[in-house]
N, C-alpha and C positions, 0 to 999 in steps of 0.2 A: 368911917365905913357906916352904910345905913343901916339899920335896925333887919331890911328887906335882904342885903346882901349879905350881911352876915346868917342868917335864916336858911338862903341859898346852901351857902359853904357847908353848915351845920347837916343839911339835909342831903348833899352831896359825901360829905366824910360818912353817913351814916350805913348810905347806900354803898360804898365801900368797905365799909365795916361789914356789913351782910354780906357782901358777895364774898372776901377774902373768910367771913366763917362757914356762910356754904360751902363754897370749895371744900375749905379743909374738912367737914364735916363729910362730904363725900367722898373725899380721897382716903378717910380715917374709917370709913363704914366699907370701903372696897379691900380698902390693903389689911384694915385690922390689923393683925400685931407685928406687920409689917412698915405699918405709918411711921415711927418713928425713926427709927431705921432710916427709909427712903430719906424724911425730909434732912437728919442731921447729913447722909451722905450726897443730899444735892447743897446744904451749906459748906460742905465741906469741898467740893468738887470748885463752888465761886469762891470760893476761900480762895483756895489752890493756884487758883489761875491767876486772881486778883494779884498776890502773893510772887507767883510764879512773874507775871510781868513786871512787876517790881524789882524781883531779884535780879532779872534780867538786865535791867538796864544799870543795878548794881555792878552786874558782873560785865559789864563793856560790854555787851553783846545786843546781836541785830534785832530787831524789836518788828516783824512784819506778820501784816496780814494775814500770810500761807499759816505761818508754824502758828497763828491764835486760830485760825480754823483747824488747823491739824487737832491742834492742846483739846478743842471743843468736838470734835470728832471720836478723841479716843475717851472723853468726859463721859459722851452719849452710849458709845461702848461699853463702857463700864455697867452704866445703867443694864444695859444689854444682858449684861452676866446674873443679875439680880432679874431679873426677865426668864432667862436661862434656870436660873434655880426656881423658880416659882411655878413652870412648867415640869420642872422636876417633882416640885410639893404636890403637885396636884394631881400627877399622875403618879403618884406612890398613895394619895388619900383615895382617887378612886379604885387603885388595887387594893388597897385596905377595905373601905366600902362594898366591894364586891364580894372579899370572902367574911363580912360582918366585922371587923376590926376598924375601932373606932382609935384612930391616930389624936395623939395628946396635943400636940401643938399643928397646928397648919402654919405652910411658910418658914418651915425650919431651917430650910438649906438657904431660902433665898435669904434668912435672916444674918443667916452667916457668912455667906455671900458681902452682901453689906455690910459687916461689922468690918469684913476683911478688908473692903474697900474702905472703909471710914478711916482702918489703921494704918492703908499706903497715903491715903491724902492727909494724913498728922503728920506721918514723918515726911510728906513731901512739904508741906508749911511747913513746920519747923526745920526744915533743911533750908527752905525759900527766906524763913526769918535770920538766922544764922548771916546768909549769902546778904541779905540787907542791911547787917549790921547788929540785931537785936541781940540782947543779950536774953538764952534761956535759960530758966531753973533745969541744973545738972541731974536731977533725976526724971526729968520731961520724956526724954528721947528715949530712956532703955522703959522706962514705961509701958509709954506706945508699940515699943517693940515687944515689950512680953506678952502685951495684949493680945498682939498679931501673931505673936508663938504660937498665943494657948488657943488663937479663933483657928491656927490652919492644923492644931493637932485635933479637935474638935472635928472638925471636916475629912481625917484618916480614919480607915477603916480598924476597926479591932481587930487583931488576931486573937482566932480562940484559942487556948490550951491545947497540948494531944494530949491524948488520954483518953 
């Protein structure tokens, strides 16, 4: 390779290098404390599916088009819900706003939102790994699942005392 083409590549990786940290720079300056969140539940979404069509063809079954656009349908959904809660944050920050209450975290419901979502696409990998053959570490699974306990009691409302 000449001196000239390798130069090229060099200058070509760099420029991908820059656009893949813009990006994330700007998705990270929009969502704020939301960014993490989002990106681990869209790794987790192509996890799933990756995973998911795998297990599938583990488990004899039919492998077509319809049901991976269906799977990516309710993927985009999900997103949806975390969309859903963040017009929820926002319109509880501007009724805070309005009568001078300054709300401590912005993005809290959609964050939870997301967490919820991160702990169905684990136990749906590791259901998908199992169905492949994997063997998991025995406290993997109820883990995940306490996780998702304590995010969907989080998300219940308080009853107050009477009295």
């Amino acid at each position: 390779m000449s001196e000239r083409t390798g130069n090229k590549m060099d200058n070509e990786l760099t420029e991908i290098k820059v656009g893949i940290t813009t990006i994330g720079a700007i998705l990270s300056s929009v969502l704020g404390i939301l960014y993490v969140p989002v990106l681990l539940m869209v790794l987790c979404n192509i996890i799933d599916y990756i995973t998911g069509l795998i297990a599938s063809v583990c488990r004899g079954e039919k492998v077509s088009s319809y049901i991976g656009l269906k799977g990516i349908v309710k993927k985009v959904c999900l997103w949806l819900l975390v969309v859903v809660g963040a017009i929820m944050d926002t319109l509880i920050k501007y009724a805070a706003d309005t009568v001078g209450i300054k709300p401590p975290v912005h993005f809290l419901i959609a964050c939870v939102v997301a967490v919820w979502i991160i702990c169905n696409e684990l136990i749906s990998i590791l259901e998908n790994m199992v169905d492949i053959g994997v063997k998991i570490p025995p406290f993997l699974m109820p883990l995940v699942k306490l996780i998702k306990e304590q995010t969907e009691k989080a998300g219940e409302p308080k009853e107050e005392p009477e009295g």
